[in-house]
C-alpha positions in Angstrom: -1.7 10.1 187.7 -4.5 10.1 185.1 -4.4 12.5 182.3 -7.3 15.1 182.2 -10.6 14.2 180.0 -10.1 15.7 176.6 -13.3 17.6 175.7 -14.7 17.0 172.2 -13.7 14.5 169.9 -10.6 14.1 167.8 -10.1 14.1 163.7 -13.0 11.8 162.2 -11.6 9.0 160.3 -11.7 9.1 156.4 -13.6 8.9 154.8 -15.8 11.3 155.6 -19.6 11.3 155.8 -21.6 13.3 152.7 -23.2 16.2 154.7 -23.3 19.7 153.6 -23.5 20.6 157.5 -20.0 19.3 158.6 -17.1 21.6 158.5 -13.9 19.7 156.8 -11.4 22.0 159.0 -13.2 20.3 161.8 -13.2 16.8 160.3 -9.6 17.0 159.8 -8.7 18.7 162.9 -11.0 17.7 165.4 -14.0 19.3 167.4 -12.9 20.2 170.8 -15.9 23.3 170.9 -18.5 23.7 173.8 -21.3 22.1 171.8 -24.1 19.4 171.9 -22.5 15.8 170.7 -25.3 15.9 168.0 -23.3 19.2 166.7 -19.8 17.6 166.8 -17.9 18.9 163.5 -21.0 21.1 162.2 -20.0 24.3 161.1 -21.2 27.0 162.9 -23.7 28.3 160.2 -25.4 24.9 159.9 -26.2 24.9 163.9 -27.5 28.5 163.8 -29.8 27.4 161.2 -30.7 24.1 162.9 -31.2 26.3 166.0 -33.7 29.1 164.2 -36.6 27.4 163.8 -36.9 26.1 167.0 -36.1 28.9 169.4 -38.3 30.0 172.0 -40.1 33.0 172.1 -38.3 35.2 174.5 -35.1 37.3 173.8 -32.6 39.0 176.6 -31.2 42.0 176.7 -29.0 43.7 178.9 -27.6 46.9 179.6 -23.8 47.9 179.1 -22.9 51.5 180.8 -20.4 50.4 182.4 -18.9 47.4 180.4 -20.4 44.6 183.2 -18.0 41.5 182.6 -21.7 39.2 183.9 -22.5 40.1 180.1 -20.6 37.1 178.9 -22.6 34.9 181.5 -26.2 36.4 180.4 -25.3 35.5 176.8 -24.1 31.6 177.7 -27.3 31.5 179.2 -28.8 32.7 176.7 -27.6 30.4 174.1 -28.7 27.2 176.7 -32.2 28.0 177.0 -32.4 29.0 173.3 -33.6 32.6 173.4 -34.7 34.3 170.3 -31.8 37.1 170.6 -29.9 38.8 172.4 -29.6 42.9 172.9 -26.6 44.8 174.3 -28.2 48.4 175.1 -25.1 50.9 175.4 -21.8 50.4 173.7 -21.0 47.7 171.8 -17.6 46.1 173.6 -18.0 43.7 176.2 -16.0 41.1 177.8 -17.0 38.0 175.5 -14.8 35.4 177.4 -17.7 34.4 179.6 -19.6 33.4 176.9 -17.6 30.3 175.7 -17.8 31.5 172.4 -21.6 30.6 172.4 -22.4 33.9 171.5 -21.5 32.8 167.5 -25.2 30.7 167.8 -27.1 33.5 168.8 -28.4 36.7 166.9 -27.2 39.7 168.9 -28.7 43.2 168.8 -26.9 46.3 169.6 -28.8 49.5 170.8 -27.9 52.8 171.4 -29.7 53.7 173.9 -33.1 52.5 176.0 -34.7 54.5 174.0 -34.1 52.9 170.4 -34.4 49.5 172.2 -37.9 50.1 173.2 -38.7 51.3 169.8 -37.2 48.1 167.9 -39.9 46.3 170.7 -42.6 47.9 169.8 -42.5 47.4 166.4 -42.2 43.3 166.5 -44.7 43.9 169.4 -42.4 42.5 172.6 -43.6 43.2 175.5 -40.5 44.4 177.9 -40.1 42.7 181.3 -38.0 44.4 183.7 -35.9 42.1 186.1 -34.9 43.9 189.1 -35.7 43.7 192.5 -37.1 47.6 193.1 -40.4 48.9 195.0 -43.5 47.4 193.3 -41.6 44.4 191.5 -43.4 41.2 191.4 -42.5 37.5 192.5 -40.9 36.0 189.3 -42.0 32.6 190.3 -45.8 33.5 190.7 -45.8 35.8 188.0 -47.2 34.7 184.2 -44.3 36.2 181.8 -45.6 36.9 178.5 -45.2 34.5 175.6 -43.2 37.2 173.9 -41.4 39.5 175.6 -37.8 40.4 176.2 -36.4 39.6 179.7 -34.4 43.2 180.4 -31.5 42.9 182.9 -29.2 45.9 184.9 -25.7 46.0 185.9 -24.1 44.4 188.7 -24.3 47.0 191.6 -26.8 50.0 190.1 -29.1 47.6 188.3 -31.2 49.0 185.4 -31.5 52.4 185.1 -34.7 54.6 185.5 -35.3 54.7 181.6 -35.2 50.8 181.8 -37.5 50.7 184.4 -39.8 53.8 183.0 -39.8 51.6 179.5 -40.7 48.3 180.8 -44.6 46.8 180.4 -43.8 45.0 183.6 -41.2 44.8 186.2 -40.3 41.3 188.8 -37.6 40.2 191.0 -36.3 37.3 191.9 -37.2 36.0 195.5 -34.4 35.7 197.8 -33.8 34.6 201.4 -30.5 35.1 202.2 -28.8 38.7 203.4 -27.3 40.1 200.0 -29.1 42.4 198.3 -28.9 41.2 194.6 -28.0 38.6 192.3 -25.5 39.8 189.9 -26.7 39.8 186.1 -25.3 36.5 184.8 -27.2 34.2 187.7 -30.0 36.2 187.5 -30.3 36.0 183.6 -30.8 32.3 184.1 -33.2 32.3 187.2 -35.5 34.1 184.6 -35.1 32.3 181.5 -35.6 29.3 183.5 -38.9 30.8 184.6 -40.1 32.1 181.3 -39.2 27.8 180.0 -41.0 26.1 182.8 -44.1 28.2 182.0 -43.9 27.9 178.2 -42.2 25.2 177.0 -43.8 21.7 177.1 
């Protein structure tokens, strides 16, 4: 029986290369962490800052009432189509398993409430785009997102509340064709960051 594929790479051997990016704990111990090959033994700082000037123009946020364990998911998503942030609106814990510890190359954003969310918005001048599939919504895939703007997602089950909706500049759902009634948070995170990509990112 054939042993399962190690993930990463192992110690790198000596001596090691002269770059102020490379993290000697992970040189000498190896790089097993959920990151691009062309990060293998940066430390985390030196990806963030390799990541900054190239993310997109779009950040998610997401709204934590009841402590939604998708949150994990939204932010891994997050971190693959390189938003610009992340918010949690409501209390600070959530279950960060889910995120693969990609959540340490984002910038995250806690908010009180909807309320001082839409503020911090309207002063960088983010438009807010509701995702949810409610009376009036409009056809994600039809639908020209802004070029800056944060993509707002609800809770699995009760979806975002009526001072979400009541703050957002515009509100769209994601087309579906099957019975259920919703897509839970973390698939429907990446649905719309996929969107928001294909529309402005060459």
């Amino acid at each position: 029986m054939s042993a399962e594929p190690t993930v990463g790479v192992g110690p790198h051997p000596l001596p090691w290369p002269d770059d102020d990016r490379l993290d000697p704990e992970l040189l000498a111990a190896g790089d097993r962490r959920n990151v691009a090959d062309h990060y293998r033994y940066w430390s985390v700082e030196a990806i963030v800052a390799d990541l900054d000037p190239r993310r997109h123009g779009f950040h998610v946020a997401i709204e934590n009432w009841e402590h939604d364990f998708n949150i994990g998911t939204v932010v891994r998503n997050a971190n693959a189509f390189l938003a610009a942030g992340v918010h949690i609106i409501g209390p600070h814990r959530w279950d960060r398993r889910g995120a693969m510890s990609t959540h340490r190359y984002l910038h995250l954003h806690h908010h009180r409430d909807v309320d001082e969310f839409a503020d911090w918005c309207a002063e960088r001048d983010l438009g807010i785009v509701a995702i949810d599939n409610v009376d009036g919504s409009m056809p994600i895939e039809s639908t020209a997102l802004p070029t800056r703007c944060v993509l707002l997602f609800g809770q699995e089950g009760p979806g975002l509340s009526d001072a979400a909706l009541a703050a957002a500049d515009m509100t769209c759902a994601i087309t579906q064709y099957g019975s259920t009634r919703s897509l839970n948070a973390g698939v429907a995170s990446g649905i719309a960051m996929y969107a928001w990509v294909t529309q402005h990112v060459d």
